[in-house]
SEPATOR-242162 format. One record per residue (C-alpha): x, y, z. Coordinates in Angstrom, 2 decimals, padded with zeros to 5 digits. Last residue first. Layout:
N
       xx       yy       zz
        X        Y        Z
...
//
This chain:
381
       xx       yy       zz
  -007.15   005.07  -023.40
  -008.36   004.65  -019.92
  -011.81   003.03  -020.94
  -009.82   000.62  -022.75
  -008.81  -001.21  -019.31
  -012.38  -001.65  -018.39
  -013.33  -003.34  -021.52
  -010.56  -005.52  -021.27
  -011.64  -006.30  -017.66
  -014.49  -007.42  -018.96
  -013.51  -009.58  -021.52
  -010.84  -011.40  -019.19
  -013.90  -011.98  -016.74
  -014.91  -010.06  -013.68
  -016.76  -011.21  -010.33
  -018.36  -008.35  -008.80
  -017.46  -007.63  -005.48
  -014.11  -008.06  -005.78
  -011.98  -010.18  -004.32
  -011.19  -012.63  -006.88
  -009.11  -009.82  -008.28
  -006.28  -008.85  -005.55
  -004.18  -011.75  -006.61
  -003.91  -010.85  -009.91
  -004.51  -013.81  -012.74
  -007.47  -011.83  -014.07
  -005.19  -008.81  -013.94
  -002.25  -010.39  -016.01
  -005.31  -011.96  -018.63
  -006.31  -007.98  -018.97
  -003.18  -006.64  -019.25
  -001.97  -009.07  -021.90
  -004.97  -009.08  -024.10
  -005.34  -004.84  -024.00
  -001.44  -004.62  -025.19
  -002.81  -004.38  -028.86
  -004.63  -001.71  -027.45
  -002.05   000.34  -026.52
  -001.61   002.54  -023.17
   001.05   004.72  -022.87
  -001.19   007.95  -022.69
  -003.06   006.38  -019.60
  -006.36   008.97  -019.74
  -007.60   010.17  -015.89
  -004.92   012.33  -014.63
  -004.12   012.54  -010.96
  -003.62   016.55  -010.38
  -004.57   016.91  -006.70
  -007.93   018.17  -007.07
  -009.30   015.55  -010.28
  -008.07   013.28  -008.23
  -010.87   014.35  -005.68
  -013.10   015.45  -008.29
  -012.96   011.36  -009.52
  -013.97   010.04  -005.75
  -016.70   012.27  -005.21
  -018.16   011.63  -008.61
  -018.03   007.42  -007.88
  -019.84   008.42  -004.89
  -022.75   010.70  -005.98
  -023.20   008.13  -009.05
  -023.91   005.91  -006.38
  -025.72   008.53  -004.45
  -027.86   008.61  -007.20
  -028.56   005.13  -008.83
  -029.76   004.43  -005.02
  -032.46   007.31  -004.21
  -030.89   010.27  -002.56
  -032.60   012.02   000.47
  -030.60   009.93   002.90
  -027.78   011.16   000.49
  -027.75   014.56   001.48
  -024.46   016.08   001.36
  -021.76   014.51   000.44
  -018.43   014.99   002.35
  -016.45   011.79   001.60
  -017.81   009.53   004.21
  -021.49   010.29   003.24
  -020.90   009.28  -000.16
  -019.23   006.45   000.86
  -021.94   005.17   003.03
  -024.65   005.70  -000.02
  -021.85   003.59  -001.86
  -022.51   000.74   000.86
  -026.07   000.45   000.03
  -026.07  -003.19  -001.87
  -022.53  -002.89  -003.76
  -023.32  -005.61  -006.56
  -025.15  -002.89  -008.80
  -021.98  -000.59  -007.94
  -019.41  -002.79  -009.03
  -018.59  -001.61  -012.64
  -019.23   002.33  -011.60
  -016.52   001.48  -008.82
  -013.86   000.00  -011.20
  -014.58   002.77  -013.33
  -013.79   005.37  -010.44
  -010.68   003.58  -008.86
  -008.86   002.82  -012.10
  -006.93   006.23  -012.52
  -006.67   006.62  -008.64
  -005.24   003.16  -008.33
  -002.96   003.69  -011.52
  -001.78   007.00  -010.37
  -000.63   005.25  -006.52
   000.92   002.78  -008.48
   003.50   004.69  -010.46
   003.22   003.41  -014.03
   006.32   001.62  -015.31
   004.55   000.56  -018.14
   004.17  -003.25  -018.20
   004.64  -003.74  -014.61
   002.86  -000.78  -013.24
  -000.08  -001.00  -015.36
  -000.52  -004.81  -014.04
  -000.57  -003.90  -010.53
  -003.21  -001.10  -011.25
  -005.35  -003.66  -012.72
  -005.34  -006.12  -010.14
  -005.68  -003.03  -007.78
  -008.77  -001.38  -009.24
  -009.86  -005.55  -009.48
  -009.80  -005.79  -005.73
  -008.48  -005.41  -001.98
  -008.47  -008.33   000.59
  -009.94  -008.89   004.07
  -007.40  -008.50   006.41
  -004.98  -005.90   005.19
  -007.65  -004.11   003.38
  -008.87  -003.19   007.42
  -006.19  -002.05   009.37
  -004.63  -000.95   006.13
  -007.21   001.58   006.03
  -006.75   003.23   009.09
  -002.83   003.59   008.62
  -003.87   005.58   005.57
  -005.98   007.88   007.52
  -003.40   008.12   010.38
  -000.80   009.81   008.12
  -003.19   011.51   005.88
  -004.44   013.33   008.80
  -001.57   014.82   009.93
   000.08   015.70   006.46
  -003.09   017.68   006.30
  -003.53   018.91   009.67
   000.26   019.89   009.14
  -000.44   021.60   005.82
   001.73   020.58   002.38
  -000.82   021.90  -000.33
  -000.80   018.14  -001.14
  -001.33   017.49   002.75
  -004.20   019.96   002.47
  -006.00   018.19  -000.54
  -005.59   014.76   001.18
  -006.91   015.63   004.74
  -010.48   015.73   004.42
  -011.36   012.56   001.77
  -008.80   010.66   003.83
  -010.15   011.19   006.87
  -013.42   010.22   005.83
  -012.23   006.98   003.85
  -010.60   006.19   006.93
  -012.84   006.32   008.68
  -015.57   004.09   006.70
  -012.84   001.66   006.19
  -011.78   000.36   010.02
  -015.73   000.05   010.58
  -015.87  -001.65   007.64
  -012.82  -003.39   008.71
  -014.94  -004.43   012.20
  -018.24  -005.29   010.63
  -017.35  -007.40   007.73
  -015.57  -007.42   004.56
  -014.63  -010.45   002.61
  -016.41  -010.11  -000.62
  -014.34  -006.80  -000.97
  -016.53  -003.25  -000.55
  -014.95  -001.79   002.07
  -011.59  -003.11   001.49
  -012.09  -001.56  -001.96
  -013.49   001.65  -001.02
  -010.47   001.64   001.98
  -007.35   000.71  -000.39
  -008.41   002.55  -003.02
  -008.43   005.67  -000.79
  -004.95   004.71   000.36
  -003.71   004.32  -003.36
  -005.32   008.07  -003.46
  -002.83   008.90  -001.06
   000.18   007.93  -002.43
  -000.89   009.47  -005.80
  -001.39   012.41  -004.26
   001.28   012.70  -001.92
   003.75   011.50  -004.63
   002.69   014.32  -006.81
   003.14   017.34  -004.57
   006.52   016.30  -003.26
   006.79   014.24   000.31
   009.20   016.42   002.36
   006.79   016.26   005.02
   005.75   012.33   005.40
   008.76   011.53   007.97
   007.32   014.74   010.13
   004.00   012.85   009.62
   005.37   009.75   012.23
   003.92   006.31   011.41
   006.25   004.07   013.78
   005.46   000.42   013.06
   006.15  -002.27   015.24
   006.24  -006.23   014.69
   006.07  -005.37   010.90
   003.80  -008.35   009.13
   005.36  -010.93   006.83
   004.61  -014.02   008.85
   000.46  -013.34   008.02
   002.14  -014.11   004.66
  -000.05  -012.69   000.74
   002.25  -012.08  -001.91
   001.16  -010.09  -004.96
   002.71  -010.92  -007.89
   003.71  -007.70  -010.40
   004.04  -009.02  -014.08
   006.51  -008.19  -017.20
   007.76  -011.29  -017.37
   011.49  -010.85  -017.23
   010.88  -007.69  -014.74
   009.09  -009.58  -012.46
   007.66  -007.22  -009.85
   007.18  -007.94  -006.39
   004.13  -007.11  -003.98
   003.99  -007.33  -000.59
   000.89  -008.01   001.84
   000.91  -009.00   005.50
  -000.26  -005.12   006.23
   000.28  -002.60   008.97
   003.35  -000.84   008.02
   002.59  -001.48   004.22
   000.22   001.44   004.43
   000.39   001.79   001.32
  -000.65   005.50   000.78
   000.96   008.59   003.57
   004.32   007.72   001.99
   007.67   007.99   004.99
   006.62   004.79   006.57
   009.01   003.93   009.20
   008.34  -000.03   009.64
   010.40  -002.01   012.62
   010.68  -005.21   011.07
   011.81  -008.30   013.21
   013.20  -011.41   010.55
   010.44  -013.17   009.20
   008.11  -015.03   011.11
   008.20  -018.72   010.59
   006.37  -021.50   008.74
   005.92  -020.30   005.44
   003.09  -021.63   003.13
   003.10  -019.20   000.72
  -000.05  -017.17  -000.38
  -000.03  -015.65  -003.33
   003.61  -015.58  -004.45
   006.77  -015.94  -002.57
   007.87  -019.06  -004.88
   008.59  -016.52  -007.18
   010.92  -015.22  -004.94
   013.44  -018.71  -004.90
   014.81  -018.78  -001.52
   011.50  -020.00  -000.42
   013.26  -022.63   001.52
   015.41  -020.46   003.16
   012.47  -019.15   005.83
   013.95  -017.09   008.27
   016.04  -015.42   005.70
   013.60  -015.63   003.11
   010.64  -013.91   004.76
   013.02  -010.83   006.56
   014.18  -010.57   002.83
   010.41  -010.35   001.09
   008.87  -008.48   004.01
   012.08  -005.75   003.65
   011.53  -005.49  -000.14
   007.89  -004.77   000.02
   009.20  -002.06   002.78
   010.86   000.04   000.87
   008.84  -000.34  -002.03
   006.03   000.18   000.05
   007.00   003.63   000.82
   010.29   004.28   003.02
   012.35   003.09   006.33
   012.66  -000.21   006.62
   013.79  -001.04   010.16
   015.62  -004.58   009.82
   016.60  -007.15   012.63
   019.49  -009.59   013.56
   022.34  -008.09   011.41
   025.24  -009.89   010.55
   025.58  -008.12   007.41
   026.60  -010.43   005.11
   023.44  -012.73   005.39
   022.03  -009.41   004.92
   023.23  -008.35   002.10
   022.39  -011.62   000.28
   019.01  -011.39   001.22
   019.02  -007.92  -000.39
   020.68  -008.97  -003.87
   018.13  -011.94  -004.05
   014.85  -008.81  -002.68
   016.38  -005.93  -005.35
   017.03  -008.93  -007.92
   013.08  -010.17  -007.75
   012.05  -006.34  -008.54
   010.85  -003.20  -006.31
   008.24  -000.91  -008.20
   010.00   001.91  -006.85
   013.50   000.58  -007.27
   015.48  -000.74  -004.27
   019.17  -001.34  -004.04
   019.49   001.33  -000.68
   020.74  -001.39   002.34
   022.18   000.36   005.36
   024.54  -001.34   007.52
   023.57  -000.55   011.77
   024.63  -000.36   014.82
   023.31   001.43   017.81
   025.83   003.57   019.71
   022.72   005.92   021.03
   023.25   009.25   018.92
   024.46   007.06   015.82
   020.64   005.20   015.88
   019.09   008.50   016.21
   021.10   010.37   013.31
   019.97   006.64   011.43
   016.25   008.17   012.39
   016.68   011.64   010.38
   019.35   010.28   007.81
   016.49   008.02   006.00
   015.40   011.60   004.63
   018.43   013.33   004.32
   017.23   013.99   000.15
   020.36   011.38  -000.82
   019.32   008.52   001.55
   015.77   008.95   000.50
   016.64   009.07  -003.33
   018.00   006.02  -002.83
   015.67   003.62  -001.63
   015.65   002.31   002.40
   016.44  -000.73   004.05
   018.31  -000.38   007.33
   019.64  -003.25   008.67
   019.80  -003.07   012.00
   022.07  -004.42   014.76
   022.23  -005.63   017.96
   018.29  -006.20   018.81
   017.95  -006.09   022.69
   014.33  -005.94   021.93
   013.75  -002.92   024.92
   016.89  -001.21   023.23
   015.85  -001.60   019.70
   012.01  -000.67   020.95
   013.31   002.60   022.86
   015.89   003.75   019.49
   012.83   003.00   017.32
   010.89   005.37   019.93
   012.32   008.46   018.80
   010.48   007.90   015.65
   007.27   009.07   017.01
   008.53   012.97   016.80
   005.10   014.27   015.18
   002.28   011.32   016.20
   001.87   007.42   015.71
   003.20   004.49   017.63
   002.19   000.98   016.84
   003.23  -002.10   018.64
   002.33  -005.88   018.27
   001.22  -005.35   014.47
  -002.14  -005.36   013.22
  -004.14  -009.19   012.39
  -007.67  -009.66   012.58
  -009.52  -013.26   011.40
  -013.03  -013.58   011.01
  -014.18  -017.21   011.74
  -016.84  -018.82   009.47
//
């Protein structure tokens, strides 16, 4: 069996990288942008900082804000419609996934009308062309969305998140600059960045993963684990790190698949709102005690990665346990909680058959039924 890699065409990371939108616009002869970004970034100055560059060189552009953080079917119909308006010829989505969820979804529709219908979107859709040319401006050191050819969408009349899986969907360039990443509140960075985490110990561990991501996830696990505390305490090595780290990890998850932690996560944040990020972090560490006994040595690995010392030493049932304790006293540090208050058990049934239908679960290293994810899901309440 092949291996398959994708990462965008063009990549530029570093303090001041999003000078070069105004380079790749020009070099793409692109004539104008639509700029997709949520609303509190438009109001905080946030989005201002590369539409001041766009104004400084003449470039035009219509700017696009109807995005929620868990970004709905309506956000992607009302964005397509937008665009068509717009007569714009490529998009720079500048944001968190949401952002940029909702840019894949209307760059995939326009160039591919057929799948006018978002539902349609879901798993893996047969499209035949790339979407309309993203430029990516992540401004959340987590998804990684920049450097994926996943999206997810929720469905507000079903309660549900689908995960969409199109090689077509992918950024052509993405500009991961940690000046973007500064204003960032103490919260978001956590959460953001323990989605990351999830992202790497699940890509890591994923039925799919091979040489290169693990390669791909082993750093960025490490730089993750170093830099998170100090970006929530808002340091530049921090803010720094986190950048890249996340970026790291998509390079990997992006091609061989994620996991139940995110299954379950995407069902939390349908049926309760739940910010994503939280529900990764709140998942991550009982997901990880469920898989370990299908994990071989790889949580030995992770343990080393995150700062552990002495795990050649270790037998196996303790540097797993070493791992899965690394990982919870590093949400523990930046404030994740570990209960869901909302949760109800008569909602266990629901959650549990939404996250056996997830994209993300088959997966996992471990296969899980409805029953045990229910059992997983109740150990948050």
């Amino acid at each position: 069996m092949a291996n398959r890699i994708m990462l965008n065409q063009t990549s530029y990371h570093g303090a001041g990288a999003i000078a070069e939108i105004v380079t790749e616009a020009k070099a793409h002869a692109f004539r104008k942008a639509f700029v997709c970004s949520d609303p509190d970034l438009i109001k905080f100055g946030v989005t201002g900082k590369v539409t001041d560059l766009l104004d400084k060189e003449g470039l035009a552009y219509e700017i696009y804000s109807d995005i929620k953080a868990n970004p709905t079917i309506d956000n992607v119909k009302n964005g397509v419609a937008a665009f068509k308006a717009s007569g714009a010829d490529y998009i720079i989505a500048i944001g968190g996934g949401s952002s940029m969820d909702t840019s894949k979804a209307i760059g995939i529709i326009i160039a591919n009308p057929e799948f006018e219908d978002v539902r349609s979107l879901e798993g893996v859709a047969p499209t035949k062309k790339p979407c309309v040319p993203i430029i990516a401006v992540p401004t959340t050191a987590g998804t990684a969305a920049e450097v994926t050819i996943n999206y997810v969408i929720t469905d507000v009349e079903r309660k549900r998140k689908f995960v969409c899986v199109d090689p077509h969907d992918m950024p052509i360039i993405a500009v991961v600059d940690p000046e973007m990443m500064s204003s960032m509140p103490k919260g978001l960075t956590a959460s953001t960045g323990m989605d990351a985490l999830t992202h790497a110990i699940e890509g890591y561990t994923t039925k799919a993963a091979w040489e290169m991501t693990d390669m791909f996830h082993l750093k960025a696990i490490e730089i993750i684990s170093k830099s998170l505390r100090g970006a929530v305490a808002n340091t530049k090595e921090g803010r720094e790190g986190m950048a890249l780290g996340q970026y790291i990890a998509g390079m990997g998850f992006s091609n061989v698949g994620l996991g139940i932690a995110h299954s379950m996560a995407h069902t939390l944040g349908a049926v309760y709102d739940t910010p994503h990020g939280v529900a990764c972090a709140m998942m991550l560490p009982i997901v990880m005690e469920y898989n370990a006994d299908c994990t071989g040595e790889k949580y030995r690995e992770i343990a080393r990665a995150m700062g552990v010392e002495g795990v050649d030493q270790m037998d196996q049932a303790t540097y797993r346990k070493a791992a899965v304790d690394a990982v919870r006293k590093l949400s523990e540090d930046v404030g994740i909680p570990s209960k869901l208050e909302a949760l109800k058990e008569e909602d266990l049934p629901f959650l549990a058959e939404s996250a056996h239908a997830d994209a993300c679960a088959p997966g996992n290293p471990k296969d899980a039924s409805v029953e045990d994810l229910t059992a997983l899901f109740r150990k948050l309440m």
